[in-house]
C-alpha positions in Angstrom: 0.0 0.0 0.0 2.8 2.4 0.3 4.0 2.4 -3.1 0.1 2.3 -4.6 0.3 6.2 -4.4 3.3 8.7 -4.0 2.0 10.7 -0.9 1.0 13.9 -1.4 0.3 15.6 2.0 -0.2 18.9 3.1 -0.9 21.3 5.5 -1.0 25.3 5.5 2.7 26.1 5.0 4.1 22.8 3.5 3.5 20.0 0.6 5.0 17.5 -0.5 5.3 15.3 -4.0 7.9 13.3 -5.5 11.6 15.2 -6.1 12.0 15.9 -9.8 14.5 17.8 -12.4 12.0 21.3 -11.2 13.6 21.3 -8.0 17.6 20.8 -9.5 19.1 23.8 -8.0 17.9 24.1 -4.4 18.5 20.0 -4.5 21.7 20.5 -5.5 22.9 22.7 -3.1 21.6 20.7 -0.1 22.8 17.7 -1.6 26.7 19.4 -1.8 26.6 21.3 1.4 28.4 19.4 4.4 26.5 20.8 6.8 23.4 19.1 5.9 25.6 15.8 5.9 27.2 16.3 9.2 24.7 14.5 11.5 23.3 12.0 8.7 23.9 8.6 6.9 26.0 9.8 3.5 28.1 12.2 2.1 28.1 15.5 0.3 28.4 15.1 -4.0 31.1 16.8 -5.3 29.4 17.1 -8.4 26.3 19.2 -9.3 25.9 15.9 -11.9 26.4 13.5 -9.0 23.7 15.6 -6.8 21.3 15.7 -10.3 21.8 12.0 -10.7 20.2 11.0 -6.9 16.5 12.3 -8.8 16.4 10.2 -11.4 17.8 7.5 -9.0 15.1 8.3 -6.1 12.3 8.3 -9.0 13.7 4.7 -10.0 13.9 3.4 -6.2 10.1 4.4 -5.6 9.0 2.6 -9.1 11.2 -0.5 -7.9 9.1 -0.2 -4.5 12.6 0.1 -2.7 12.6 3.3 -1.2 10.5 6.1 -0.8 12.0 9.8 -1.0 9.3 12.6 -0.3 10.1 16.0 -1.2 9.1 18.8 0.9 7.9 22.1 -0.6 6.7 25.5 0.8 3.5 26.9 -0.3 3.9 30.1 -0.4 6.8 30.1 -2.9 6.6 26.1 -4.3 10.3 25.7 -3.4 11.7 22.1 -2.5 13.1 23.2 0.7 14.2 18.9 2.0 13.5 15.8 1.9 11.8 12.4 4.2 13.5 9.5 3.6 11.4 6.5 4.0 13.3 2.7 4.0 14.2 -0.3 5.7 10.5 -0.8 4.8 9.9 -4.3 5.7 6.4 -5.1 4.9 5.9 -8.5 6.9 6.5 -6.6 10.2 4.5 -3.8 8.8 7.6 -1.0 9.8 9.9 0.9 8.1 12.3 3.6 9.2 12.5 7.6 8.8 14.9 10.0 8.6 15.2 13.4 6.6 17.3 16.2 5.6 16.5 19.8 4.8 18.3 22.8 2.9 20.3 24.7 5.3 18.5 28.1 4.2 15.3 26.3 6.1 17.0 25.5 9.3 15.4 26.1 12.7 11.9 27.4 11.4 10.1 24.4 12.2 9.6 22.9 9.0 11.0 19.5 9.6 9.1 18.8 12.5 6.1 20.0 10.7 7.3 17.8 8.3 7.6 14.7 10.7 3.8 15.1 11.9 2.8 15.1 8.3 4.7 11.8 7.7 3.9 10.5 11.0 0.1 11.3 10.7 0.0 9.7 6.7 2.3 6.1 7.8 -0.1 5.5 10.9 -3.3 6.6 9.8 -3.6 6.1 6.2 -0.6 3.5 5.5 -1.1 1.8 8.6 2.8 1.3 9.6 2.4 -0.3 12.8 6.5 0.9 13.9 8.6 3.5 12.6 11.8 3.7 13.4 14.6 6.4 13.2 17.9 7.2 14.6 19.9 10.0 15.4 23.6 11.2 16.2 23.8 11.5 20.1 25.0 15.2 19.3 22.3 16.0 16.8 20.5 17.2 19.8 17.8 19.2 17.2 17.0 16.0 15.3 16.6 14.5 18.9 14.3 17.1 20.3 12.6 16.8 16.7 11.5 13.3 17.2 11.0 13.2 21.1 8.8 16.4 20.4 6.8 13.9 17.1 6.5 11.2 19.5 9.2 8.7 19.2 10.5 7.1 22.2 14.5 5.9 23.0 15.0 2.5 22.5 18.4 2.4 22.9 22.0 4.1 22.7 24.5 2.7 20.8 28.1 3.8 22.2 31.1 4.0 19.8 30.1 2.3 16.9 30.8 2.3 13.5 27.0 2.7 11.7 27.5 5.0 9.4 30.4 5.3 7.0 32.1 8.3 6.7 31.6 9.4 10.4 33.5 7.0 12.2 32.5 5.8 15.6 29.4 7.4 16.8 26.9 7.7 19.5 23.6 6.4 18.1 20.4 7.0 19.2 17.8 4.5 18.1 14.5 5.7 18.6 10.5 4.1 17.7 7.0 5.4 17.2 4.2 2.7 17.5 
């Protein structure tokens, strides 16, 4: 049921639909900038090509019913402004997990928690996701406030490991919403 319809949600400042060529620069830039890599899975592109290329590749995972990348837009101006990130989807457990990133010009006005309780709202209400799961860097204290605020509750901490590549060993928060 998740891949019957790309989700289009809504609500009076934000929208979302599926990330496409429109959306190249501001997608571009986020997807270059270090900063929005610093707490998150991944690396920066080096390459405006490399950053176009991840469309056409997130297009191709949602047809394949692999992953599901959910672009988020503001209203008033119809400017992608981030992304939810939706994957480990494991449909005999009915869970998946959720994590997002968002173009540094948008920082810290609220729009990815708005964005969360969108999500949230469509995958337990309208999917029916019975868990979803996400995890954060133990110094990503936003991203934890975020999803405490959305309603996910610590599961566990993971001390000095090695989860993500490219950030070494890492504090990891693992975190679940049922």
């Amino acid at each position: 049921m998740l891949f019957n319809t790309f989700p289009q949600l809504e609500n009076d400042i934000l929208y979302t639909k599926m990330i496409d060529h429109d959306d190249d620069d501001q997608f571009v830039q986020m997807m270059m900038n270090p900063n929005c890599f610093k707490y998150t899975r991944g690396y920066p592109k080096k390459t405006e090509s490399a950053a176009r290329a991840l469309i056409d590749r997130y297009q191709m995972d949602y047809y394949k019913k692999k992953y599901l990348y959910i672009g988020v837009y503001l209203k008033s101006t119809k400017q992608f402004i981030g992304m939810v990130k939706l994957f480990k989807i494991n449909l005999q457990k009915n869970s998946l997990e959720m994590s997002y990133r968002f173009h540094e010009a948008h920082w810290h006005r609220g729009y990815a928690e708005m964005t969360c309780r969108l999500v949230i709202k469509y995958l337990l209400h309208q999917i029916h996701v019975r868990h979803i799961y996400a995890t954060a860097m133990k110094e990503d204290k936003v991203t934890n406030h975020i999803l405490n605020r959305c309603g996910f509750v610590l599961k566990d901490t993971l001390h000095d490991v090695k989860a993500w590549p490219y950030k070494g060993k890492i504090d990891l928060m693992i975190y679940s919403l049922k």
